[in-house]
PABA-967226 format. One record per residue (C-alpha): residue in three letters; x, z, y. Coordinates in steps of 0.001 Angstrom, whole numbers, padded with zeros to 6 digits, always signed. Layout:
REM PABA-967226
ALAXZY ...
//
This chain:
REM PABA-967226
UNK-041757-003197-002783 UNK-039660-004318+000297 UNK-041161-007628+002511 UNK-038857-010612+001727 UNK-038310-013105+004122 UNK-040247-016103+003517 UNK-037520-019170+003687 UNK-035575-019202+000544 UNK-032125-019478+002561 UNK-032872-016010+003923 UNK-034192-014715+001098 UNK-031076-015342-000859 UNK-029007-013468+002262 UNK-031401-010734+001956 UNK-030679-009825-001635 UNK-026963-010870-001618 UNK-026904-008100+001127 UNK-029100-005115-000609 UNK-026883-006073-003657 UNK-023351-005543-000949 UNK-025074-002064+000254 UNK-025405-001391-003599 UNK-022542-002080-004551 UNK-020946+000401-001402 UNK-022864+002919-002349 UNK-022342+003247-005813 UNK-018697+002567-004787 UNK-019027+005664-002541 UNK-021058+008103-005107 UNK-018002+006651-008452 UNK-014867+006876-006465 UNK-014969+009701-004666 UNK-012440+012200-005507 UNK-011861+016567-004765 UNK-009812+017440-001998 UNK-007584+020172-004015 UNK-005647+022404-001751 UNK-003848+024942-001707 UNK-004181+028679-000605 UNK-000186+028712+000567 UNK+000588+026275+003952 UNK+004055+026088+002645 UNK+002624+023673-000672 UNK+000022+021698+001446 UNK+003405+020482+003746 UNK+005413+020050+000674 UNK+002667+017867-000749 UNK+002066+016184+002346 UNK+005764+015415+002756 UNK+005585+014256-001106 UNK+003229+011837-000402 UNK+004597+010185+002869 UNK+007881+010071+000956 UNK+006404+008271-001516 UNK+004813+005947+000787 UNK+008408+004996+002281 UNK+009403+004489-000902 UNK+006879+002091-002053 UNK+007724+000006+001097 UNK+011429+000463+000398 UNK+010323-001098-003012 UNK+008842-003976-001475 UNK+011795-004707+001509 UNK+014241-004629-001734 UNK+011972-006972-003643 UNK+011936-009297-000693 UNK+015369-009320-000168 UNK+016315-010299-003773 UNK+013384-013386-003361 UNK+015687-014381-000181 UNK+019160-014209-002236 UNK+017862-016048-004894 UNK+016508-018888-002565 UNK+019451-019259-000793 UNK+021185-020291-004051 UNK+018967-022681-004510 UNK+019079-024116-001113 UNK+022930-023091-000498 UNK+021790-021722+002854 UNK+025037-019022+003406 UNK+022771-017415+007122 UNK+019890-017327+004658 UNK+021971-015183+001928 UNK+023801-013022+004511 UNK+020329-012373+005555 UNK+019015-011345+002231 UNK+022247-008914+001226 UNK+020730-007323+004119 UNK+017193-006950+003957 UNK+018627-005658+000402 UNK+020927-002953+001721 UNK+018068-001841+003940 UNK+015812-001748+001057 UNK+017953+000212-000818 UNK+018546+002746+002247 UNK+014565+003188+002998 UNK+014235+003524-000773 UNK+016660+006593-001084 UNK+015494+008175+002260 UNK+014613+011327+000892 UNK+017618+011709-001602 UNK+019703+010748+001429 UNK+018507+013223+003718 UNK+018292+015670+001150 UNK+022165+014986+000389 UNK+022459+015121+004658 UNK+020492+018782+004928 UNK+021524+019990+001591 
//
């Protein structure tokens, strides 16, 4: 069995903290995952590209969200700079949320 420390303060931090290095580990061991690639370069730069796309898209998701939050406050305030500012942080939400099909449509 492991030495303790003797104060009850530190013993308290001493098990909180096996019971944080637990938890990580177990964390580590459960939610680990396979790295599945491929035999073709070609399909590990597609997926790459997939998945940074998707990122950009996620964050176009969020600007967009943001900019209808800042629309709808205006209204309520009846700040016009503050809606003008919101159409956009919309437009550019919408732009970095179609940045694939866009430059697809671009390259063709």
């Amino acid at each position: 069995m492991s030495k303790l420390p003797k104060h009850p303060h530190d013993r308290a931090r001493a098990r909180r903290l096996v019971k944080a290095w637990t938890g990580l580990a177990l964390a580590a061991c459960v939610l680990t995952a396979p790295a599945l690639a491929a035999d073709d370069p070609l399909t590990i730069v597609s997926n790459l590209s997939d998945f940074i796309f998707s990122c950009i898209r996620a964050i176009g998701v969020i600007i967009l969200g943001w900019g209808v939050v800042q629309v709808g406050l205006s209204f309520q305030s009846h700040d016009p700079s503050q809606r003008a500012n919101g159409m956009l942080t919309i437009a550019g939400g919408i732009v970095i949320t179609f940045t694939k099909e866009i430059l697809t449509l671009i390259t063709g």
